[in-house]
C-alpha positions in Angstrom: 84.9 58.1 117.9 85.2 59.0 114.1 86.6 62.5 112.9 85.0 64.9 109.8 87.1 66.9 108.2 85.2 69.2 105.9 87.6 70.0 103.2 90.0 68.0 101.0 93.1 70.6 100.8 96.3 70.6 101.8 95.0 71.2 105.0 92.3 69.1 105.6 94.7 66.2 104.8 97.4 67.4 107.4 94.4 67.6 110.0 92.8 64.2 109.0 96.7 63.3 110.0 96.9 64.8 113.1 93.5 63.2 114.2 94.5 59.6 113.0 97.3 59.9 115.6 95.2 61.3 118.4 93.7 59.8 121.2 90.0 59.6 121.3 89.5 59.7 117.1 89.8 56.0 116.1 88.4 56.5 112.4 88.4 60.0 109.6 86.3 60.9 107.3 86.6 63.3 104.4 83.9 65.4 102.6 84.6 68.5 100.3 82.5 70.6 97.4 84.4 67.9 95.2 84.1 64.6 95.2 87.1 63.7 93.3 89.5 66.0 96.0 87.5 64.2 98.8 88.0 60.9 97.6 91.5 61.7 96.8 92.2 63.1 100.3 90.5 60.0 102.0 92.9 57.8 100.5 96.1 59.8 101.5 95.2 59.5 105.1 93.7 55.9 104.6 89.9 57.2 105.9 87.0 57.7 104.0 84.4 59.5 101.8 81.5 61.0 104.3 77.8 60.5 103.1 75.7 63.7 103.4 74.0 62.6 106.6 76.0 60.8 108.8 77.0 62.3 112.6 80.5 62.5 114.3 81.6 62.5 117.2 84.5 65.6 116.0 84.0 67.9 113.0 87.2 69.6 111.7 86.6 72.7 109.1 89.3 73.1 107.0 88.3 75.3 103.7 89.1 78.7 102.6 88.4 81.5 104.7 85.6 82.9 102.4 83.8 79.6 102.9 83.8 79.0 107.0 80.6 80.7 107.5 79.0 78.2 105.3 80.8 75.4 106.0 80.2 75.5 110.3 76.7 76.2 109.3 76.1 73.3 107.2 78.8 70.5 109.0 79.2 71.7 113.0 75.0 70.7 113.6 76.7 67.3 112.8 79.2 66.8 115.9 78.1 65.4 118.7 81.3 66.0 120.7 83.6 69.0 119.6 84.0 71.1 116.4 87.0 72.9 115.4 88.4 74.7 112.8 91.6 75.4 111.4 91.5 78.4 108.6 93.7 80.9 110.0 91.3 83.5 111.0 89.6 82.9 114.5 86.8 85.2 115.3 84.7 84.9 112.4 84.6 80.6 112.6 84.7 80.4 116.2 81.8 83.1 115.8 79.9 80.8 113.9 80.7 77.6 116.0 78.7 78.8 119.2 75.8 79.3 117.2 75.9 76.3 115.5 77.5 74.0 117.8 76.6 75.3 121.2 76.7 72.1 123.5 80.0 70.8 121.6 83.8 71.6 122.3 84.9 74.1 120.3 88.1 75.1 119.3 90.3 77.6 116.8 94.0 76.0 115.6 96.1 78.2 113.3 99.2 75.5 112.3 101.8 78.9 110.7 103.3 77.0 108.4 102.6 74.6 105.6 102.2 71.1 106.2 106.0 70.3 104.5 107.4 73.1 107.4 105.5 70.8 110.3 107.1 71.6 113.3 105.9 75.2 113.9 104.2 77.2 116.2 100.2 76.4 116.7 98.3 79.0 118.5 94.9 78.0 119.8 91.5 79.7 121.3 89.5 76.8 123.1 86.2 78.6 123.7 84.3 75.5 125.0 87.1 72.7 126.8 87.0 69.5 126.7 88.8 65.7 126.4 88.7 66.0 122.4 90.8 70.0 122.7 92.9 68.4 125.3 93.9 65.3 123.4 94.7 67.3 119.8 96.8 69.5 121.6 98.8 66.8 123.2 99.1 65.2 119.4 100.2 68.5 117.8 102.7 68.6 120.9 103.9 65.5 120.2 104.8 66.3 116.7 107.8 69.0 117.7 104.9 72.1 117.7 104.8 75.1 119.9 100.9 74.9 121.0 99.8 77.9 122.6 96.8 79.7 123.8 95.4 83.3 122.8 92.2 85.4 122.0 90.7 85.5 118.7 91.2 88.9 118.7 95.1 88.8 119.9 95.2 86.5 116.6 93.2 87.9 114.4 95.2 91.5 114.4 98.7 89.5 114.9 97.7 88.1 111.6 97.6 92.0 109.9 101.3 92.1 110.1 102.2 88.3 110.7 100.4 87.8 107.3 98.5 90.6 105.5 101.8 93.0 105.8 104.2 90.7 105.4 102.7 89.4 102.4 102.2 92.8 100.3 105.5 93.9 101.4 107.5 91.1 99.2 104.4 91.1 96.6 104.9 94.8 96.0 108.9 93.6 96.0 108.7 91.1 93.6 106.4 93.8 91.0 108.6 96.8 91.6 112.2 94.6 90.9 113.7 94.7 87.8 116.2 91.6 86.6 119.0 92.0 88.5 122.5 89.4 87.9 123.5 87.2 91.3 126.6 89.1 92.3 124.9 92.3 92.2 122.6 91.1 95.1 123.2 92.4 99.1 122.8 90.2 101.9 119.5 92.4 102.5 118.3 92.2 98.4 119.4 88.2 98.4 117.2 87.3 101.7 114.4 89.6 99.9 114.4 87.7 96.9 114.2 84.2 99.0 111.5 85.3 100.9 109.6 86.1 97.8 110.4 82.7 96.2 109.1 81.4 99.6 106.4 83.2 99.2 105.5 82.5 95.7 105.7 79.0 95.9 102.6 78.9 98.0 98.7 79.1 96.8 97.8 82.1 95.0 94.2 82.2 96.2 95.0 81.3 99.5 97.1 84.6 99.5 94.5 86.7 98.5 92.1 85.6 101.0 94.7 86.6 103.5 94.6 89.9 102.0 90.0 90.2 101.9 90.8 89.1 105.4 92.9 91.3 107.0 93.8 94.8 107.0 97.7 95.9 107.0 98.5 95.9 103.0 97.4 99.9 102.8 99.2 100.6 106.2 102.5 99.4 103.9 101.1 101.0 100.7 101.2 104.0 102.6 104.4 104.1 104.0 106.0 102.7 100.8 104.1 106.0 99.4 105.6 108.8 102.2 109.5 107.0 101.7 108.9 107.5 97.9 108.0 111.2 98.3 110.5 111.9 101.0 113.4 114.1 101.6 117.0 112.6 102.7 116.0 114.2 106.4 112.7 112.5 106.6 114.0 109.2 105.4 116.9 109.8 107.8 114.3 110.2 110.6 111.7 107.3 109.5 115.0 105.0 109.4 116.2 105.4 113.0 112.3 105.1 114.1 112.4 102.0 112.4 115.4 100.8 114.1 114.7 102.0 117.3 110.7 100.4 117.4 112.7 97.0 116.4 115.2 97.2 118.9 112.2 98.1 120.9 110.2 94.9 120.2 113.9 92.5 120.6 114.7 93.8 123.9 110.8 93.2 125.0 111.2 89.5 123.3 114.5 89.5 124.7 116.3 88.8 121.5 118.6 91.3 119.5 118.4 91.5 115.3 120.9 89.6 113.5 123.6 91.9 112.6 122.6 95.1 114.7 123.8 96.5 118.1 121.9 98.3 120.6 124.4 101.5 120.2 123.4 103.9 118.2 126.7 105.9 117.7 126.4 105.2 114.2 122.9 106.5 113.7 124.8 110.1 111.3 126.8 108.1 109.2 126.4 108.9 105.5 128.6 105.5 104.1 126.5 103.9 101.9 127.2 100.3 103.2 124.4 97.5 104.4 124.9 95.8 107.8 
C-alpha cells in the first residue's frame, strides 16, 4: 500500500523514511501547506507530491502541534487502513484521530530526539491495533530504537518536565548568563552551557510550541523566584530536598547520579566546592 505523510519538515522526511523501509508501505507520498517544501521532501525520500484527492492506504501527520487538529481533520478521512501521527503531544491528535478516522488503525509515536540523534527512545499509544502499528514498530526497532507503549496522558505530563521544564530552565540560563572566559567554567556551568548550545541549535518555533503546549515553565519560574528571595537556611533545606527526591527517583530507576553517593554525611558542610 502507499503511505501520506502530511507535512514536509524534518519530521515528515524522517517518517516518509521509516515507512519506505517498512513492511506493508511499498510507495510515500508527501503533501504540505507548501508546495515547494513538499516537493523538496518527496525527492529526499525518492516518493512523491500527493494530489488533493487521492486515498491511502496509511496517513502519517507530521506538522506542528498548533496545526494537528486541522491537519487529522482534513488528511485522516483519507486512510483507508491506519492513521498516525508523530508531533509529540498525544491526546489532543489521537483525540482527533477517533473522530475522524474511526474504522482505521490509529496510532501516537513520539521519536525524542532529532532525526541526526536516531537511535532513541520511541514511546507509542496504539489506540486502535493493527498489521500497519505492528509493522512500524518492528521498523523503528530495527533501526537501534527503544519502542515502547504508554497512555497519552502518562506522555503528555512526562512531556511538562521531559520538555516544557527542561527547556525554560536552560532558556532562562542562557538570558540570565553573563560572558564568562573557558577556565572560569565548573564541570556543572560547562555541561550547562552544552546543554544550552544543544538546545539552541534546534528550531525556534518548534520550542515555543512545546512551551503553548505544556505546562511546567512557571512551576521553574517559580522556584527560580523562592531561591532568589531565600535565606542561606531555606536554600540549605530546598538543596537537600533536591538531592534527596533525586536520589529518590535513581534508586526507583535503579540508577545512582554521576558523581553523588547515597550518604548524606556531608549534607552540613559549608566548603564551597562542586561535586
Amino acid at each position: 500500500m502507499e503511505a501520506l505523510v502530511v507535512g514536509g519538515g524534518t519530521m515528515g522526511r524522517w517518517a516518509g523514511q521509516v515507512l519506505r523501509s517498512t513492511n506493508r508501505i511499498e510507495a510515500v507520498a508527501v503533501t504540505d501547506a507548501d508546495p515547494d517544501v513538499a516537493a523538496d521532501a518527496a525527492a529526499t525520500i525518492d516518493g512523491r507530491v500527493a494530489d488533493k484527492t487521492e486515498q491511502f492506504g496509511v496517513v502519517c501527520i507530521a506538522v506542528p502541534m498548533p496545526a494537528v487538529r486541522s491537519a487529522v481533520a482534513t488528511h485522516a478521512p483519507r486512510a483507508t487502513t491506519a492513521v498516525f501521527d508523530l508531533i509529540g503531544a498525544m491526546a489532543p491528535p489521537i483525540a482527533a484521530m477517533r473522530d475522524h478516522a474511526p474504522d482505521c488503525e490509529r496510532f501516537s509515536l513520539h521519536p525524542l530526539f532529532a532525526p541526526a540523534g536516531e537511535p532513541g527512545n520511541v514511546p507509542v499509544v496504539v489506540d486502535a491495533v493493527g498489521p500497519v502499528a505492528r509493522a512500524l514498530q518492528k521498523t523503528l526497532r530495527a533501526r537501534g530504537n527503544h519502542v515502547f507503549k504508554t497512555t497519552a496522558a502518562d506522555h503528555d505530563q512526562a512531556m511538562e518536565t521531559v520538555q516544557a521544564r527542561t527547556h525554560a530552565a536552560l532558556l532562562a540560563f542562557v538570558l540570565a548568563a553573563e560572558p564568562v572566559a573557558e577556565q572560569f567554567h565548573t564541570p556543572v556551568s560547562a555541561q550547562f552551557h552544552a546543554l544550552a548550545e544543544q538546545l539552541l541549535d534546534g528550531t525556534p518555533r518548534v520550542y515555543a510550541d512545546i512551551q503553548a503546549t505544556f505546562d511546567g515553565a512557571a512551576d521553574v519560574a517559580a522556584v527560580a523566584d523562592t531561591i532568589a528571595t531565600a535565606d542561606r537556611e531555606t536554600v540549605h533545606r530546598l538543596y537537600k530536598r533536591a538531592r534527596a527526591q533525586t536520589q529518590a527517583q535513581s534508586r526507583a530507576e535503579g540508577t545512582q547520579p554521576a558523581g553523588t553517593t547515597l550518604n548524606t554525611a556531608a549534607d552540613d558542610s559549608d566548603t564551597n566546592t562542586e561535586q
